[in-house]
C-alpha positions in Angstrom: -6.3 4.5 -4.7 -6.7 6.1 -1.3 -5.0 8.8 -0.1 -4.4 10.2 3.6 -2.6 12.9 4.6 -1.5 13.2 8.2 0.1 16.3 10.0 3.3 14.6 10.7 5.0 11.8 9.8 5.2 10.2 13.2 2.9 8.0 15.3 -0.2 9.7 14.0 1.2 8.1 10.0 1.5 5.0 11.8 -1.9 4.3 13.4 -3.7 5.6 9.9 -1.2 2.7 8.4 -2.7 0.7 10.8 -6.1 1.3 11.2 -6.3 0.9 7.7 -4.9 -2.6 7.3 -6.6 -3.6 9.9 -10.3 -2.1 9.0 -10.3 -3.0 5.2 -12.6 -6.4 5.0 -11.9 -7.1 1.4 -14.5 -9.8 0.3 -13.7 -13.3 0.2 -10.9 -14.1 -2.6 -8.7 -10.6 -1.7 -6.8 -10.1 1.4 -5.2 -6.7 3.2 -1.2 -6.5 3.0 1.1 -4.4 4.0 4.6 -3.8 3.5 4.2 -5.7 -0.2 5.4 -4.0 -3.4 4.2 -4.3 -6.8 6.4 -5.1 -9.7 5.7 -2.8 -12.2 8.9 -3.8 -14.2 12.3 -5.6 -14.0 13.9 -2.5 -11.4 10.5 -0.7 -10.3 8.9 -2.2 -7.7 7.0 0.8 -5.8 5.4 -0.3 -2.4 2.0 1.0 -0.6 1.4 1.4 3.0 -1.5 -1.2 2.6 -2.7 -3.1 -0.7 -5.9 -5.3 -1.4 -5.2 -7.8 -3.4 -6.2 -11.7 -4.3 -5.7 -14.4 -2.1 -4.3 -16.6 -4.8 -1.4 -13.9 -5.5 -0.3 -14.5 -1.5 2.2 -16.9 -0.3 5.1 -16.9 2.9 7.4 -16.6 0.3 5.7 -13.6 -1.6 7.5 -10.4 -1.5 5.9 -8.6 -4.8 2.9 -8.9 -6.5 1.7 -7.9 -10.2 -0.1 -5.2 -10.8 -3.3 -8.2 -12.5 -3.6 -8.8 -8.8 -3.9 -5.3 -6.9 -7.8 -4.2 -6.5 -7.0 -1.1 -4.0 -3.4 1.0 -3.0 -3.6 3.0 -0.1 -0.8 5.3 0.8 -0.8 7.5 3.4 1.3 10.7 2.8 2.3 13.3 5.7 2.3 17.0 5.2 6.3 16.5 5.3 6.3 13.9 2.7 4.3 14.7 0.1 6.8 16.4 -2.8 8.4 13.2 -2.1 5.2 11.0 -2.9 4.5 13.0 -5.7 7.6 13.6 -7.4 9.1 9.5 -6.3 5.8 7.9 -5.9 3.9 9.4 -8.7 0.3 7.1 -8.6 
């Protein structure tokens, strides 16, 4: 897991989201998503900022993935979110 922590939550959150889904180059097989949870059970489906995860586990249609399928979660945290990313969205 990677984790970022901006000064604010703001733009400067938003372009670290960004930069980072659009500079990871996972090797062929695993793709860059963001915006996907992962089902960890029946009512806890936590979601990253960006995930890595295989190809194969990727369709339109796809709006979770398991956790077999996940090879890198980044979240990025800002200084005004983090008791709530660690006491929510424990890692």
């Amino acid at each position: 897991m990677i984790h970022y922590v901006s000064r604010s939550r703001g733009g400067t959150t938003m372009v670290a989201v960004r930069l980072f889904e659009r500079h990871l180059h996972p090797p062929k097989g695993l793709m860059a998503l963001r915006g996907m949870t992962v089902t960890l059970g029946a009512r806890q489906r936590p979601e990253a900022d960006v995930l890595v995860v295989n190809r194969s586990a990727f369709t339109l249609a796809t709006t979770s993935v398991s956790p077999a399928d996940v090879h890198l979660v980044v979240e990025v945290a800002s200084e005004d979110s983090l008791e709530r990313d660690r006491t929510t969205k424990p890692s």
